[in-house]
C-alpha positions as CSV (number, residue, x, y, z in Angstrom):
1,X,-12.7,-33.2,-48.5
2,X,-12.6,-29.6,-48.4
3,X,-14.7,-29.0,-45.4
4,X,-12.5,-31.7,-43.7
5,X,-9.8,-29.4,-43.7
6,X,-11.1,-25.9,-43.5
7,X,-13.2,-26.6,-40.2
8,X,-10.5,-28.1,-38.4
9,X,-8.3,-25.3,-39.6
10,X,-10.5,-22.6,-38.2
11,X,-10.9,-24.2,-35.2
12,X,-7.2,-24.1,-34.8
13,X,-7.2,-20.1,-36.0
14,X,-10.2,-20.0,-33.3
15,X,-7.8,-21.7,-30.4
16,X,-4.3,-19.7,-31.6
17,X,-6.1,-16.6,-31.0
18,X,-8.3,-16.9,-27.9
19,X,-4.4,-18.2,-26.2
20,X,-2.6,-14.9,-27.9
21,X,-5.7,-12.6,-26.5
22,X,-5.2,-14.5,-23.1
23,X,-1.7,-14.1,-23.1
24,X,-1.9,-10.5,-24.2
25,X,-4.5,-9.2,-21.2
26,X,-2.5,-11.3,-18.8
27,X,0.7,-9.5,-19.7
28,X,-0.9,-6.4,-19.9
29,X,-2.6,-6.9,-16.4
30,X,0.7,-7.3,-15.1
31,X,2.4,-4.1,-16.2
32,X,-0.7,-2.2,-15.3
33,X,-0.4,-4.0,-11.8
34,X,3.3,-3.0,-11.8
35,X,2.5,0.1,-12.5
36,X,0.3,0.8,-9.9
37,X,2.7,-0.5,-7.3
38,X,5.7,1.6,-8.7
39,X,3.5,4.4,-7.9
40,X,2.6,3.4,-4.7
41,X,5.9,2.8,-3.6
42,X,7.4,6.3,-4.9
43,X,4.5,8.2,-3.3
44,X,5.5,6.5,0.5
45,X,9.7,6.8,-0.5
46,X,9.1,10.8,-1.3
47,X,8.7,10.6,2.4
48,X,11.4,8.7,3.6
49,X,14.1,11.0,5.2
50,X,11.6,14.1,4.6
51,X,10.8,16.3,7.6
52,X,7.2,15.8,7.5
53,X,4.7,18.3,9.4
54,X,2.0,16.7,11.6
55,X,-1.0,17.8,9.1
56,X,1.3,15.6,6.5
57,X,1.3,12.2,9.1
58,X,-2.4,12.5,9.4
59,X,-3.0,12.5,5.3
60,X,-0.5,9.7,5.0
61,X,-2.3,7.7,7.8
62,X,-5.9,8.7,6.4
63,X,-4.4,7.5,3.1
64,X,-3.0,3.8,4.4
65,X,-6.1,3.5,6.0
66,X,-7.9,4.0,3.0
67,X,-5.9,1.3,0.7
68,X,-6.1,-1.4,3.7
69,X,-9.8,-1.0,3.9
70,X,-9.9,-0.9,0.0
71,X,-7.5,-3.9,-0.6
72,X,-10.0,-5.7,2.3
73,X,-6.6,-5.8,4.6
74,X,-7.9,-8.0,8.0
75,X,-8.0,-6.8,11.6
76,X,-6.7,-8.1,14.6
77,X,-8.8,-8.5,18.3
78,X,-7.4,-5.6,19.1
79,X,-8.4,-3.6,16.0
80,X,-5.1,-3.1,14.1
81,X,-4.5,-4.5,10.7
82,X,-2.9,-7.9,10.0
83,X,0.2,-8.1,8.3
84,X,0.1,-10.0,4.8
85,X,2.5,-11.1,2.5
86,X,1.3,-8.9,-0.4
87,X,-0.3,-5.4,0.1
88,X,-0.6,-4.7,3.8
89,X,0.4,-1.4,4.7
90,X,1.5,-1.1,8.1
91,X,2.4,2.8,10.2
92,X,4.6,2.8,13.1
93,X,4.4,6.2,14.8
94,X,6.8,7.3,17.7
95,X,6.3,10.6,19.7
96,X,8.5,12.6,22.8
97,X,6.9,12.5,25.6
98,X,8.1,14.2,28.9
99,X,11.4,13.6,30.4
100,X,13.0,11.5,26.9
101,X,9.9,9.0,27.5
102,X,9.1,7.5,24.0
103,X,5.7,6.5,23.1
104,X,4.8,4.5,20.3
105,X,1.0,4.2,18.2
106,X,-0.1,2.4,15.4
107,X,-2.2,4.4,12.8
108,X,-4.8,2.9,13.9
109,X,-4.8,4.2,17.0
110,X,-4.3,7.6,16.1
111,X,-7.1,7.0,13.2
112,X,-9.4,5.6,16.1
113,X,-9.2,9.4,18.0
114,X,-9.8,11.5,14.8
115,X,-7.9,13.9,12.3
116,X,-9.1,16.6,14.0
117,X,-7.6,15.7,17.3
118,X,-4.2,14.6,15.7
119,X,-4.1,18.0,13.6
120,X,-5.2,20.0,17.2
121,X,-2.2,18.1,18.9
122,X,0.4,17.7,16.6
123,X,-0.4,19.4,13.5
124,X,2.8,21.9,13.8
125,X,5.2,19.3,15.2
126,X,7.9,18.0,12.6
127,X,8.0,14.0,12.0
128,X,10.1,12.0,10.0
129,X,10.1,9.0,8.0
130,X,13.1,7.0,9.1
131,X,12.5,3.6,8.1
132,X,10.5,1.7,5.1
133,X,9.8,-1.9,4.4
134,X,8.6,-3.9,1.5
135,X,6.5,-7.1,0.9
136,X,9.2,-9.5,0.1
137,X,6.8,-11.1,-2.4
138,X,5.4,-8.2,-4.3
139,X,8.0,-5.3,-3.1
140,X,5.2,-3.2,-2.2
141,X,6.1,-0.7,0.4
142,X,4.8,-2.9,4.1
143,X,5.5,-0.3,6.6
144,X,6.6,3.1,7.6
145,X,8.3,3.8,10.6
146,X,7.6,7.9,11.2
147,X,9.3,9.6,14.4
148,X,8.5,12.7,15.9
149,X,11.8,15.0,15.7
């Protein structure tokens, strides 16, 4: 009679606790997960509205390159990272050209000819992030928008 009730009862003690542990790790995961965005997201807004020197644009780009390649981020035909609903990170560049002609590059294009070329070019010219966007669903940062001032 005994053994009728224990077992059952330590299967039950067995069952609470593997649905608390579950519960925990999963909460857990998410804070940690929070976290990480949180720090994402202030390390691209300490940009925003910052005169930025060109050597700066080519560590953020290097960087953004880094997580899309790291967070397996998808390429379009033409080379350039697809935009996805979670944590794609997208950079908009826009420089002066001659006579108030505006020219615009994704990163990827300006990752595609080098660091050292980028640094050799514009390494002392000032830029500035004027626009940021976040991932409605996860309210990661999405994309920069950095102009050339």
């Amino acid at each position: 009679m005994l053994k009728k009730i224990v077992i059952p009862l330590i299967i039950i003690v067995i069952v609470i606790t593997t649905i608390i542990t579950a519960i925990i790790f999963s909460i857990n995961s998410y804070k940690s997960n929070l976290k990480e965005i949180q720090q994402l997201n202030s390390d691209y807004e300490s940009y925003y509205n910052t005169e930025l020197l060109g050597t700066t644009v080519i560590s953020i780009i290097n960087k953004t390159i880094h997580l899309n390649e790291k967070n397996g981020i998808e390429k379009n035909e033409k080379g350039e990272y697809k935009e996805n609903d979670t944590n794609s990170i997208i950079i908009t560049i826009q420089f002066k050209g001659n006579e108030d002609k505006i020219y615009t590059y994704r990163m990827e294009a300006i990752g595609k000819q080098g660091s050292e070329a980028f640094v050799k070019n514009f390494g002392g010219f000032t830029f500035k992030c004027t626009k940021i966007e976040y991932h409605e669903k996860t309210k990661m940062v999405k994309s920069l928008f950095i102009e050339q001032i």
